[in-house]
Structure formats: C-alpha cells, structure tokens
C-alpha positions in Angstrom: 96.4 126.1 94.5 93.5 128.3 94.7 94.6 129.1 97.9 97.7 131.5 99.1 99.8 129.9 101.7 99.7 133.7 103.5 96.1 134.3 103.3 94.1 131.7 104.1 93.8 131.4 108.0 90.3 129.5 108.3 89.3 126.2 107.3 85.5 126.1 107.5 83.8 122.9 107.3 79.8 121.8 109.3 79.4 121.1 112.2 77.7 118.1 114.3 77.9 114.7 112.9 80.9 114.1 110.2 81.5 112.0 107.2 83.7 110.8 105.5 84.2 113.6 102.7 84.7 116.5 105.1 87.0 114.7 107.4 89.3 113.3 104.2 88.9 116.8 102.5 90.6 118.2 106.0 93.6 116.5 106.1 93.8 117.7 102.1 93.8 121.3 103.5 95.2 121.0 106.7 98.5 119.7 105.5 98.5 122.9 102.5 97.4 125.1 105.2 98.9 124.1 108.2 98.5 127.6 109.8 95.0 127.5 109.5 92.6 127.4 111.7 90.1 124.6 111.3 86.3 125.7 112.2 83.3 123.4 112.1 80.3 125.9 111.7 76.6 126.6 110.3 76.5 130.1 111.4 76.3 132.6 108.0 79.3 134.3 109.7 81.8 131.7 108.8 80.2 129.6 105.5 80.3 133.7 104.1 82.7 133.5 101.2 85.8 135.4 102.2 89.4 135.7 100.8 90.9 134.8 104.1 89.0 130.6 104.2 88.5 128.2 102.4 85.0 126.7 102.7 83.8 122.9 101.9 80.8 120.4 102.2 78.8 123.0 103.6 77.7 126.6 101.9 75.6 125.3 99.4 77.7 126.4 96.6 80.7 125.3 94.4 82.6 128.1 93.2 86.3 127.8 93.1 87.1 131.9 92.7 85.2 132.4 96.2 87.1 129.1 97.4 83.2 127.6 98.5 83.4 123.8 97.7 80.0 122.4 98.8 77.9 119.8 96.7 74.5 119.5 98.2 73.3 122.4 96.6 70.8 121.7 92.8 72.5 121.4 90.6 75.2 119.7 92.6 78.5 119.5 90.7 78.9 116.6 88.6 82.7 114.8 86.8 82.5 115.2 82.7 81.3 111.8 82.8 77.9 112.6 84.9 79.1 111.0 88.0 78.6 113.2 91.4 81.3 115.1 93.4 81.2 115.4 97.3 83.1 117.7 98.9 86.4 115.2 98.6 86.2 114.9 95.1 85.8 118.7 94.9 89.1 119.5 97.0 91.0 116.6 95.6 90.5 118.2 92.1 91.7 121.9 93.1 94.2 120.8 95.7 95.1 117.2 95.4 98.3 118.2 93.1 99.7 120.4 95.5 99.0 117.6 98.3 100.9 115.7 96.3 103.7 117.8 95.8 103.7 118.2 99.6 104.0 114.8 100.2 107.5 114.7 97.5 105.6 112.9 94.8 107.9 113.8 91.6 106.8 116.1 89.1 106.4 113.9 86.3 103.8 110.9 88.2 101.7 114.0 89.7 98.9 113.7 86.8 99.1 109.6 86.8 99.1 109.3 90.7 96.3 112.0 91.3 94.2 110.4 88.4 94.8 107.0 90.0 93.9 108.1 93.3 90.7 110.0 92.0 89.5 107.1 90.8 90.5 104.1 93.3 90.1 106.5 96.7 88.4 109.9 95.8 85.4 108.3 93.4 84.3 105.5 95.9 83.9 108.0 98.5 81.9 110.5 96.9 79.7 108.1 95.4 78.7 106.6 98.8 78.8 110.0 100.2 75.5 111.1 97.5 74.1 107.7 97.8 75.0 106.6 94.7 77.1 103.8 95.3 75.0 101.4 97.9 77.4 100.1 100.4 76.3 96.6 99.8 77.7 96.5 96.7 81.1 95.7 99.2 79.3 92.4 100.1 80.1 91.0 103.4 82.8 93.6 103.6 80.4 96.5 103.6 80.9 97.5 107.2 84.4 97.7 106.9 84.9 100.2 104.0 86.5 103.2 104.7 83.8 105.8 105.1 82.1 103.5 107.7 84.7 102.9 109.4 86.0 106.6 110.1 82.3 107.6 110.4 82.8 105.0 113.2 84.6 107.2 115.3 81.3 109.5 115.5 80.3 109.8 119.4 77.4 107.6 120.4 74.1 109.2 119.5 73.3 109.8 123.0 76.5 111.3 124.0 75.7 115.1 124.2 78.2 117.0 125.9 79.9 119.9 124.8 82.1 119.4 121.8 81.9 115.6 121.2 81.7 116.0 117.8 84.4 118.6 117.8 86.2 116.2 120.3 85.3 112.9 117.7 86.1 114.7 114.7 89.7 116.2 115.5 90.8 112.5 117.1 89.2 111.0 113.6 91.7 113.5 111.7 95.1 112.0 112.4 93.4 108.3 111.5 91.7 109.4 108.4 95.6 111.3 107.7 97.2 108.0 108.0 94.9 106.4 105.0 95.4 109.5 102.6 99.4 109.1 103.2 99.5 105.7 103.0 97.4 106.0 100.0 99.3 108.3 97.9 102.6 106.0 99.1 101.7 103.2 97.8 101.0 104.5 94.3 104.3 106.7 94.4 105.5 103.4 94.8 103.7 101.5 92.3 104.8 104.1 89.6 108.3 103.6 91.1 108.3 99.7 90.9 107.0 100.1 87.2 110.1 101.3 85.6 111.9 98.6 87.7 109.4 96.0 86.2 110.2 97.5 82.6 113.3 97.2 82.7 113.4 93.4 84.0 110.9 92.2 81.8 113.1 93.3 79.0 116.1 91.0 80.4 113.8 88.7 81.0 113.4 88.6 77.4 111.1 85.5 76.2 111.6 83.5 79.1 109.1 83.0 81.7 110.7 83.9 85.1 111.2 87.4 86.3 114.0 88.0 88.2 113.6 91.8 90.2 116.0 93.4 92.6 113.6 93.2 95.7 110.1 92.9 96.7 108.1 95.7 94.5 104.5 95.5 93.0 105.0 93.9 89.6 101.5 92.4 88.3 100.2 95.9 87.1 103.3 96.5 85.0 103.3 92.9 83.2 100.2 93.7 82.4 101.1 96.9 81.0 104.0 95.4 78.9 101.7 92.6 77.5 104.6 90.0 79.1 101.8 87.2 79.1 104.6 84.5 78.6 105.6 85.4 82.3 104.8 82.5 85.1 106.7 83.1 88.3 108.8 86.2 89.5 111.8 85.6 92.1 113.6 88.5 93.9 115.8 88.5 97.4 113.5 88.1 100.5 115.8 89.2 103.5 118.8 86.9 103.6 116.6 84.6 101.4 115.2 84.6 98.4 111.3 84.3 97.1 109.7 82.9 94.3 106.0 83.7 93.8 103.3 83.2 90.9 101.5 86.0 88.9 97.7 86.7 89.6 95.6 86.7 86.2 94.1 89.8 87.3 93.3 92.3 90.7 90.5 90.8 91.1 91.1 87.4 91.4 93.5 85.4 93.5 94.0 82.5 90.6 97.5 82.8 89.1 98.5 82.2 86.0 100.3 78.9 87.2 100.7 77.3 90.5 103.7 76.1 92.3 104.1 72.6 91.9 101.2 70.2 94.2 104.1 68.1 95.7 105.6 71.3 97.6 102.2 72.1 98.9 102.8 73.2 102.8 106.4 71.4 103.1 109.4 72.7 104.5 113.1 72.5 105.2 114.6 68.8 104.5 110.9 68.0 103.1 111.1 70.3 100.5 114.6 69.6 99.3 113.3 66.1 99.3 110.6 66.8 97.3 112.4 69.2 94.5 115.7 68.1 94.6 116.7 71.1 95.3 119.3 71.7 98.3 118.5 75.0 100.4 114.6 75.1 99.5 113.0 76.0 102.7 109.4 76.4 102.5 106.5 76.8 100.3 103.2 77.6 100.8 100.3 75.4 101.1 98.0 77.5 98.4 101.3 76.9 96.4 101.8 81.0 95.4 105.0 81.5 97.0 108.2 79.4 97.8 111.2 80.7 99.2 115.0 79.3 99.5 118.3 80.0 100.9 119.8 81.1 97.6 119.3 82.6 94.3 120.9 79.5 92.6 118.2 77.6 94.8 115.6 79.8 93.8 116.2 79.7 90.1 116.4 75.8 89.9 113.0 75.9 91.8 110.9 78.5 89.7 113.0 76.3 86.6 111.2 72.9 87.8 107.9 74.8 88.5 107.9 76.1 84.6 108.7 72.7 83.7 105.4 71.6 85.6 103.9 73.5 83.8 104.7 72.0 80.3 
C-alpha cells in the first residue's frame, strides 16, 4: 500500500462532473482509508503532492512516490502491453491487493482475482474512459454498461445549485461500492467453486454427468480441466434437485447438448409421463435445465438425456 493507514487524511479527486474512473477509484481508497477525508478540488492547494493525500484523475501526473495518480497528462501512462490507464486502472494496480485483502480474499487467489478483475472490470473502464474503447462496441446494450450508467447519476445539466455534483457524486459512491463488492465476490467465489469442480470432475471420472455438492460456477473449471466428455451437471436445488447442460463457451448460450425435445416446457405428471421418470417436476422450455424431487430422479433423468444424445 503506498499509502500509511495513519497518514493519509485526504482523498483528492476533481471536481464538477464525474466519471466512472474517479468515482470507482473512491470506493478503492475510501474503504483503505476510511478516515479520510474525501475532497473534490482544482484548486493547486489540494492537487499539491503532499505526504498527508493521495491524489487521482486529476494533477496531471502519475507518480506513485508522491501518491499523484492522474492520466491525462502526455505521455499518459500506458499497461506493458500499450493499452491506456485511467485513473481506476492506476489505483487498482497500487491498491487493488490491499482492497482485496480488506474485503477477506485469501492470500493465495490475491494475484489470480486482482488479474481477473483487471482485465474483466478495471480494463473496460479505462478504455472507455480514454476513448479507446467506443461504447458501441456493447451493441444494443451500450447504454447500459457500467460507466454510463453510474455517470447517470450526474445532476441534470441545468441543475446548478450549490454542490450538486458534490451532492450526485457522494450518493453515486455507495452504488458504484455495491458493483466493486459484488465484483470481487463473485470471483472469490469462482476461484472457490473451482477446486470443488476439480475435485468432482475427477470422481466423475470418464463419464459424462457431474454430480457437485450445490449450485457453484462450474463451466470455467471444465474448461480448465479439458473434461470435454462432460454433458450435463446435477447438484441439490433447495429441497430438489437440478440438472442443467454445459455452455460451449461464455459467449454463447448453445450448450454442448440439450435436454431432451419431449420435456421441452412440461411439468409435474407431464413430465413423469414423458421420461418415465417418477418425481420429475419441470423442465425448461429452452431445454437447459430440469429439475426433480430427488437425486435418484435426477440421475435417471440426466442418464436418459445422455442416452439422447447417442
């Protein structure tokens, strides 16, 4: 932490209108720092290097010694592989361990997660941030990334009292909080799901259901094993149980096989009907996930939809 828990007492960011990168970068430092006080600012009396703040996206300097972390300065600071830095990217790569250790993610995932999150989270952001990344290339969903939406939370261009963007950016804080957390969750989680994965694809052995303890992310870890003979993974759902197919890939909602046609959208005494199966309860329409009232319905189920698949 470049940083000292006991010294720092400013966080100094701009002031007026806010992006994405400063407002993710606060709740970064504001969690490390929790004394601080945060202080939105252009006057040369707070973006002045000092040992007592921590300055970012404004200052027009990186220098990690004086604890300055802007990027709109020439030469603007750049990733080994050529690929711009905004002030996020910047305070994610001097701090984002320590937010990590804050938030109880174990010692040994701290490099995978914060590389992971660099590069899913962090990377997007800066890139749109120095206009290298046009937001189109998020298709129809471009007005619903993340840095538009928190930069929607910017008062109306005409609303000029006193301190709406002070007002706008600390109510933006808390939201753009939530993200980060839920962020670095869910790939604590992944990496914990993966040794589970692991160590059921090895019972599993060569056959081509995977049976897990519970509901967990799996797709990234068969992938990571090279398990291509899997089809269908079951686990306990509740007081029932699931069975759902594998995706090829993230980017894609084909699997690798689908549920049988003839369970397409049925339900209750349909279903049994159609598998033969007593205590199948429902399966989707898209035919991606089935569930039943037991694992001995479950496993005759995800056996008959490998056999479709002869």
């Amino acid at each position: 932490m470049s940083g000292d828990l006991m010294t720092i007492q400013h966080l100094v960011t701009h002031s007026g209108g806010f992006h994405a990168d400063e407002l993710l970068s606060s709740v970064i430092l504001t969690r490390l720092f929790p004394e601080a006080q945060l202080i939105r600012s252009r006057e040369a009396e707070w973006i002045t290097p000092d040992a007592s703040r921590i300055i970012y996206d404004v200052g027009r300097d990186y220098d990690a010694d004086a604890q300055v972390f802007d990027h709109h300065q020439r030469p603007n600071p750049l990733r080994e592989d050529g690929q711009p830095y905004s002030s996020f990217g910047l305070i994610w790569k001097h701090f984002g361990r320590d937010y990590l250790r804050a938030l109880s993610v174990p010692d040994q995932d701290l490099d995978d997660v914060h590389g992971s999150l660099d590069r899913s989270f962090v990377l997007p952001i800066d890139l749109m941030d120095n206009g290298a990344l046009e937001p189109s290339a998020a298709g129809p969903l471009a007005g619903m990334t993340l840095p538009v939406l928190l930069e929607s939370l910017k008062p109306a261009f005409d609303n000029r009292s006193p301190g709406a963007d002070d007002d706008a950016f600390a109510a933006a804080l808390p939201v753009a909080r939530s993200f980060v957390e839920a962020a670095v969750r869910g790939k604590a989680a992944k990496r914990r799901a993966e040794a589970l994965v692991m160590a059921a694809i090895k019972t599993a052995g060569s056959g081509r259901v995977l049976e897990l303890p519970m509901g967990m992310p799996f797709r990234a870890a068969i992938e990571k094993a090279g398990a291509d003979q899997l089809l269908f993974v079951i686990n306990p759902r509740g007081t029932d149980w699931a069975l759902t197919t594998i995706r090829k890939s993230g980017d894609t909602f084909e699997s690798r096989a689908d549920l049988p046609a003839a369970w397409a959208g049925l339900t209750d005494e349909a279903l049994e009907q159609a598998t033969g199966v007593t205590g199948a309860k429902f399966c989707h329409n898209a035919r991606f996930i089935a569930v039943a009232a037991t694992r001995d319905a479950i496993v005759e189920m995800a056996e008959l939809a490998v056999q479709g698949c002869s």
